[in-house]
C-alpha positions as a printed Julia matrix, in Angstrom:
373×3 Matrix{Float64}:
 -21.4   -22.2     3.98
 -21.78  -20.12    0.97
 -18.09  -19.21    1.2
 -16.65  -22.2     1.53
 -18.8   -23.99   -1.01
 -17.52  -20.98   -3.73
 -13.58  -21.35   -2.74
 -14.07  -25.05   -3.0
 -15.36  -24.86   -6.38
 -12.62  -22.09   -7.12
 -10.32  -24.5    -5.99
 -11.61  -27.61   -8.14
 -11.56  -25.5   -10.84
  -7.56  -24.83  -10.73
  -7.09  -28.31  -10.73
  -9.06  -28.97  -13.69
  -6.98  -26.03  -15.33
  -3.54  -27.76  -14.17
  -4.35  -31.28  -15.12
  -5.38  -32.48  -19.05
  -8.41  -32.92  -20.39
  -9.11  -36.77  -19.26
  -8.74  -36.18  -15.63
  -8.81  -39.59  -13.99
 -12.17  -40.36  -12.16
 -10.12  -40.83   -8.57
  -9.0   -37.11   -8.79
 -11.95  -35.55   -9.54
 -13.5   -37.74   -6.63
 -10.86  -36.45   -4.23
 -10.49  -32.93   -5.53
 -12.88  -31.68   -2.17
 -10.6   -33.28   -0.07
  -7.27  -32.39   -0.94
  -8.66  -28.7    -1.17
  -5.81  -26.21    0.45
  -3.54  -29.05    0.99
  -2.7   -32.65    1.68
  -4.43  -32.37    5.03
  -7.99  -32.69    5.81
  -9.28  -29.23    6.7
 -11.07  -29.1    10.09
 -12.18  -26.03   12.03
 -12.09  -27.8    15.59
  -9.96  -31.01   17.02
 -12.87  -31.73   19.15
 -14.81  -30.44   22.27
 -12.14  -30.02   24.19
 -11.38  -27.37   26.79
 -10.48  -24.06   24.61
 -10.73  -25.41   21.08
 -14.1   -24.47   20.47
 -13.92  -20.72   21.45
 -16.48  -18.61   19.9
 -16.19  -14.84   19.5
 -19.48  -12.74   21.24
 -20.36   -9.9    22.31
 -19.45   -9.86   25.89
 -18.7    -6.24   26.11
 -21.71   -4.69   27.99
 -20.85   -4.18   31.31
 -23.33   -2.46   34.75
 -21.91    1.0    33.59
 -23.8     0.74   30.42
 -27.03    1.22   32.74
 -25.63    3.99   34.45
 -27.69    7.31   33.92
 -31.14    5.38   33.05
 -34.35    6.68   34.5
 -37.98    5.87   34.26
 -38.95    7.76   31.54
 -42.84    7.77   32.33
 -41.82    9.84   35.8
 -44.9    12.28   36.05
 -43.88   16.4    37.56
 -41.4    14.02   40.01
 -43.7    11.92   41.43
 -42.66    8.42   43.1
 -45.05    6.46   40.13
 -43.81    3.28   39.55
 -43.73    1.88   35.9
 -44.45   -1.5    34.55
 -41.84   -4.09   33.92
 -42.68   -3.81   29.69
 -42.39   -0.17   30.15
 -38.55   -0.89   31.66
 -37.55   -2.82   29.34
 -38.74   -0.3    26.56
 -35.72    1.75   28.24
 -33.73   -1.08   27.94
 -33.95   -1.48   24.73
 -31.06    0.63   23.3
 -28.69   -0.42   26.38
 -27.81   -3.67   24.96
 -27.56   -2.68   21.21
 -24.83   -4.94   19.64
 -22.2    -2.71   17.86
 -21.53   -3.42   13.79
 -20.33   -6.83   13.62
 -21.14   -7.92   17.27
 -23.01  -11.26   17.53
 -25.09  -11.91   20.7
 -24.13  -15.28   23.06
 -26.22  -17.95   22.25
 -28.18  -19.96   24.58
 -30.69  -21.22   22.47
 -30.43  -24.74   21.63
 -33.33  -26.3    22.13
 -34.28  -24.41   18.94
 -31.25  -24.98   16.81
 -27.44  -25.71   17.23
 -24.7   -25.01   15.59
 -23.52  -27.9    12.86
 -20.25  -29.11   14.4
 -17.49  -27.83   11.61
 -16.04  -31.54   11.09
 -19.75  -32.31   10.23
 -19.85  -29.99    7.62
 -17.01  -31.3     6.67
 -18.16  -34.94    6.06
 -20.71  -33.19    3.67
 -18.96  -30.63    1.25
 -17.27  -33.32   -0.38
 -20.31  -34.76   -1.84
 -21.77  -31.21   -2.9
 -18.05  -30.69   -4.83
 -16.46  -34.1    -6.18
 -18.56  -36.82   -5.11
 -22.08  -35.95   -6.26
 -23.11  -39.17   -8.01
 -26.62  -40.36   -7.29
 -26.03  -43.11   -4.54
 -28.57  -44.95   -6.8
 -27.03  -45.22   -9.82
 -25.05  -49.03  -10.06
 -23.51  -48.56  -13.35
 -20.52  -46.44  -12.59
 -18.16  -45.36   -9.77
 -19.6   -42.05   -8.95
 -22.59  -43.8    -7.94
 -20.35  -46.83   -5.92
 -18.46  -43.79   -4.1
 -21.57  -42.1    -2.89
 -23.02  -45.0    -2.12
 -20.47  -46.22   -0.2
 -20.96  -43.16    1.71
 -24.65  -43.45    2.45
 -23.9   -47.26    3.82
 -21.19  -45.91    6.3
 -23.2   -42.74    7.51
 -26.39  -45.84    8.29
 -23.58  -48.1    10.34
 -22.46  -44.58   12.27
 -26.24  -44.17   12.85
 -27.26  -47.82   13.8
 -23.9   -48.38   15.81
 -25.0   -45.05   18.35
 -28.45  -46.08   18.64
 -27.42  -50.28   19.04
 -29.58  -51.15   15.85
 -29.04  -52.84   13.05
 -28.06  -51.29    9.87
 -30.62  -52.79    7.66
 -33.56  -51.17   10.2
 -32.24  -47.31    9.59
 -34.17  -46.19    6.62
 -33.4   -42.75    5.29
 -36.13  -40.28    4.32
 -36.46  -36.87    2.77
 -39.69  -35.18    4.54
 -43.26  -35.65    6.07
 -44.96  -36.85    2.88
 -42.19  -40.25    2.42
 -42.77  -40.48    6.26
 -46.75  -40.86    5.84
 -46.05  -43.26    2.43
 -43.89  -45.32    4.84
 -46.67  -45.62    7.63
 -49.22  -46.55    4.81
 -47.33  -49.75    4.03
 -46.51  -50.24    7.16
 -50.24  -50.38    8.38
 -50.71  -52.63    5.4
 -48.4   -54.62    5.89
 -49.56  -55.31    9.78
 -53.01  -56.06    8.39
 -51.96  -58.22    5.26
 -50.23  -60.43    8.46
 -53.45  -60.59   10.49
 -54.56  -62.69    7.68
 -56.96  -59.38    6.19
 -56.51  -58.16    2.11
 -54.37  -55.25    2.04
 -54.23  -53.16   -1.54
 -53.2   -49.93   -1.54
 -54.45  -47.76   -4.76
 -51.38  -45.56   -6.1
 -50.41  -44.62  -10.26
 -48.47  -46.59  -12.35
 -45.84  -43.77  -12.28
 -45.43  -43.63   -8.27
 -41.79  -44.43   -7.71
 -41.11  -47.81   -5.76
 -39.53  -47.84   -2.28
 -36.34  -48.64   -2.31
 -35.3   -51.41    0.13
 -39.43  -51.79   -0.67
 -40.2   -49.15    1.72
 -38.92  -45.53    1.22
 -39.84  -43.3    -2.31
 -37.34  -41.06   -3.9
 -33.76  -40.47   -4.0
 -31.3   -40.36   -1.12
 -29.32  -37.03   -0.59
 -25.9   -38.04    0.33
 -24.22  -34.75    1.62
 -27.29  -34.96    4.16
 -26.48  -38.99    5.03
 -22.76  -37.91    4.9
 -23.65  -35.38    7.22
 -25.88  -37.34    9.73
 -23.17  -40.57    9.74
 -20.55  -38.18   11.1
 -22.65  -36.44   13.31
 -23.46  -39.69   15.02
 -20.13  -40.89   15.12
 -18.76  -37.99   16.92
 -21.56  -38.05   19.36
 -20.92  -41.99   20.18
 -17.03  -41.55   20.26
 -17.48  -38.25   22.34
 -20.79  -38.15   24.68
 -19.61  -39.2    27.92
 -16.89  -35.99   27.78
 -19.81  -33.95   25.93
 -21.91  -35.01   28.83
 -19.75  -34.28   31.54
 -18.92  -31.26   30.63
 -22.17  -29.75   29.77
 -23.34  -30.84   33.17
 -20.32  -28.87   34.87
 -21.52  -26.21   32.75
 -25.47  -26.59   33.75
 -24.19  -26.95   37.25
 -22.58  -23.86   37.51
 -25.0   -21.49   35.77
 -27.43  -23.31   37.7
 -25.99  -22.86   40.91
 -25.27  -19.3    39.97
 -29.09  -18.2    38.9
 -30.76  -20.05   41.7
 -28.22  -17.9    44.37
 -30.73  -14.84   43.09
 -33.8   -14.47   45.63
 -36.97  -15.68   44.12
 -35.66  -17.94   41.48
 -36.78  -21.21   41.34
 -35.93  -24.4    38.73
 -38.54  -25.52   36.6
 -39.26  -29.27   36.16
 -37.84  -32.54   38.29
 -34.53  -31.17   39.82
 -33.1   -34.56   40.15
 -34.3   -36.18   36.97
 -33.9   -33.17   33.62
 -31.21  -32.66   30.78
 -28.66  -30.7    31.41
 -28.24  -28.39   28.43
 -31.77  -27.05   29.41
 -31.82  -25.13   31.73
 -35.09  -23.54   32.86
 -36.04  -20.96   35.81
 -38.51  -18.44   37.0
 -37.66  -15.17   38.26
 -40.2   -13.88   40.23
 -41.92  -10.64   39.75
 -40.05  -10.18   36.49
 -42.23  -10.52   32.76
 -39.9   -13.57   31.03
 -40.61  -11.19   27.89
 -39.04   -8.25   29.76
 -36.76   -9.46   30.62
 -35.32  -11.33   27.29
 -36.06   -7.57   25.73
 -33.13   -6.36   28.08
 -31.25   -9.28   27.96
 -30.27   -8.28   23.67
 -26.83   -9.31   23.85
 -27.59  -13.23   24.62
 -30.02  -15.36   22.53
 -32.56  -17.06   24.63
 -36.45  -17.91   24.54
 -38.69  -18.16   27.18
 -40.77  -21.0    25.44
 -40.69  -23.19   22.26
 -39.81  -22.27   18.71
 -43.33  -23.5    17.56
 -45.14  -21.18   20.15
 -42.95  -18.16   20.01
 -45.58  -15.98   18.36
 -48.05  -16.8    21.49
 -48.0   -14.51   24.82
 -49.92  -17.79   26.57
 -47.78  -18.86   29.49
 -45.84  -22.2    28.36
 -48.19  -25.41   28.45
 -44.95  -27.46   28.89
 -44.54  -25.63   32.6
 -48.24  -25.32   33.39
 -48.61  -29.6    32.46
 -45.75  -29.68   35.28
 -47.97  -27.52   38.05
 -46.51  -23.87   37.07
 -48.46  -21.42   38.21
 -49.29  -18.49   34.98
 -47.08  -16.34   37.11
 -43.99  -18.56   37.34
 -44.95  -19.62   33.51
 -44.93  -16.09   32.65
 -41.67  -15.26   34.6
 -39.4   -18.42   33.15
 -36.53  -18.04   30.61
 -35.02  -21.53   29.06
 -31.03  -21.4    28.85
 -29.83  -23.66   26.09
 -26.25  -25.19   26.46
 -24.54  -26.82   23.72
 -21.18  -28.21   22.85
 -19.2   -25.17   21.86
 -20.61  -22.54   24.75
 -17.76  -22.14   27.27
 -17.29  -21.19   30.87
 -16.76  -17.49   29.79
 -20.18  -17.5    28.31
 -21.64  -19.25   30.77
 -19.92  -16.38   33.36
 -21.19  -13.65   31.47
 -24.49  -14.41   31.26
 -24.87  -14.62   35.05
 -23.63  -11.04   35.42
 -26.01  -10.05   33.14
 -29.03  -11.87   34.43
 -28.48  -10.74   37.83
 -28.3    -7.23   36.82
 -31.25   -6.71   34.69
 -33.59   -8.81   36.72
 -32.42   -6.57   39.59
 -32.97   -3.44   37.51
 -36.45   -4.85   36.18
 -37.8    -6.1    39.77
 -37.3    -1.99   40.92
 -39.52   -0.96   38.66
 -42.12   -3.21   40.06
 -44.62   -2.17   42.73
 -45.06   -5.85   43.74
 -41.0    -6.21   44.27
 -41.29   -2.84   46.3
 -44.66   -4.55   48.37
 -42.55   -8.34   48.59
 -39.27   -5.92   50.13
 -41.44   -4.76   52.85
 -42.5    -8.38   53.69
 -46.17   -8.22   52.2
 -47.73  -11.75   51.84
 -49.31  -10.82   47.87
 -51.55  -13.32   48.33
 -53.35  -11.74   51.22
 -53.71   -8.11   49.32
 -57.25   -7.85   48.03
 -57.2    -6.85   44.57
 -59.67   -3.63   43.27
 -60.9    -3.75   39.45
 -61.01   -0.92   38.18
């Protein structure tokens, strides 16, 4: 973003240079759009089939295990090691090489901004930066313009009116908007509301919301919504093939299992347990894709996920699950790749397990009496 916001400006600057000294207001309000030609610069047409390819690193390959042995292997003895002491060996295999990016299947903690969203914004950080506020000339009417059409995009996906979406900035507006509204709800049950504030406190605009609107951001979150109304059902179906097909392909692994209602769950999260394998473990070996195994906001906890225990996961399966994360841009190679990879490192994780080795010659675990030691 960095980038392009400095060759935009570098851009808007030769045109200043080019043109005289009164530059009329329409070109300087344009100048972001009209940057490196007449044409609106876009980085994808749309999620269609190969327009959104992304470059990883699918390069590693079963080969690049070849040659790894348990390191803790005591005067040759047949001592098994622990899954987090396998995937300590595993940790250099999937090193990405200088300028390799990992595939990312992480979405339920943060996606990608589509590129034509980003490119509803950068006008407003470049040309169009009046304060949507401000009524008494036309850099405020352009951006506020702007903020009214991103709240129609918004209202139109959701089916609500325009006049209900009310933009705000962070938790602390949020909380002055629930005051009033609580007030409000008791001023019409016929009880005195009063809320105590300073003479200075800024005024909700509308009457409700404090503060100043941020119109790249509104800009930004109009156009997001109307690409997702003009292209969710194809969005849709084809993150389902997607889901269906990794799903299908994960689940063909012995002891796997879905996590959650089969029937009834979204399908760009995708969440199994593989059996007999630490989730941790195995996301150590699995370096060369992005995924989680819980929650952004629990990351830093070893507790097995809540979410999966709440839906009558065992701590085992809990422990065991990895969350796959599809999105609009991930494609079918991805998708591909990641199966590969999944199948051979849980495979290569489960034989360094004694309980794989005691499930492989039939033992029922549950009827092996446990000594504490």
């Amino acid at each position: 973003m960095a980038s392009l916001s400095s060759s935009a400006m570098r851009s808007a600057a030769r045109l200043s240079r080019n043109s005289a000294v009164g530059v009329p207001l329409k070109g300087i309000a344009r100048a972001a759009t009209i940057i490196g030609g007449a044409r609106r610069r876009t980085y994808v047409t749309g999620s269609k089939p190969n327009n959104a390819q992304v470059e990883t690193a699918i390069k590693l390959d079963k080969k690049d295990f070849a040659g790894i042995t348990p390191s803790m292997m005591q005067n040759g003895s047949e001592m098994k090691i622990s899954p987090m002491a396998g995937a300590e060996v595993l940790k250099d295999a999937a090193i990405m090489e200088e300028g390799q990016r990992p595939i990312y299947l992480d979405m339920q903690a943060t996606t990608p901004v589509d590129p034509r969203v980003l490119d509803a914004m950068i006008p407003y950080y470049v040309g169009v930066y009046g304060n949507p506020h401000s009524r008494t000339h036309a850099y405020g009417w352009e951006s506020e313009k702007a903020v009214e059409e991103a709240r129609e995009h918004i209202a139109n996906l959701i089916g609500a009116d325009p006049k209900e979406i009310i933009f705000t900035s962070g938790a602390t507006e949020s909380n002055n908007m629930s005051i009033k509204g609580v007030a409000r709800f008791f001023g019409r049950s016929g009880k005195k509301r009063h809320i105590i504030t300073t003479q200075t406190e800024h005024k909700c605009e509308r009457g409700l919301r404090s503060g100043t609107l941020a119109p790249p951001l509104v800009a930004g979150f109009g156009e997001a919504c109307r690409i997702a109304k003009e292209e969710m059902p194809y969005d849709s179906r084809r993150i389902k093939a997607m889901s269906d097909r990794l799903l299908k392909g994960l689940l063909a692994m012995e002891h796997t299992t879905q996590n959650g209602d089969p029937n009834a769950f979204y399908p760009g999260c995708v969440n199994v347990s593989f059996a007999y394998v630490e989730g941790e473990s195995l996301l150590m070996a699995l370096k060369d894709i992005a995924l989680s195994s819980g929650s952004a906001c629990t990351s830093a906890s070893l507790e097995p996920s809540y979410v999966l225990r709440a839906l009558g996961n065992s701590d085992e399966s809990a422990h065991s699950s990895i969350r796959f994360g599809i999105g609009r841009f991930t494609t079918e190679a991805e998708i591909d790749y990641v199966l590969k990879a999944v199948e051979e490192r849980v495979t290569f994780l489960r034989e360094l397990s004694p309980l794989w080795e005691l499930v492989q010659e039939g033992i029922d675990l549950d009827t092996i009496q446990w000594s504490q030691h």
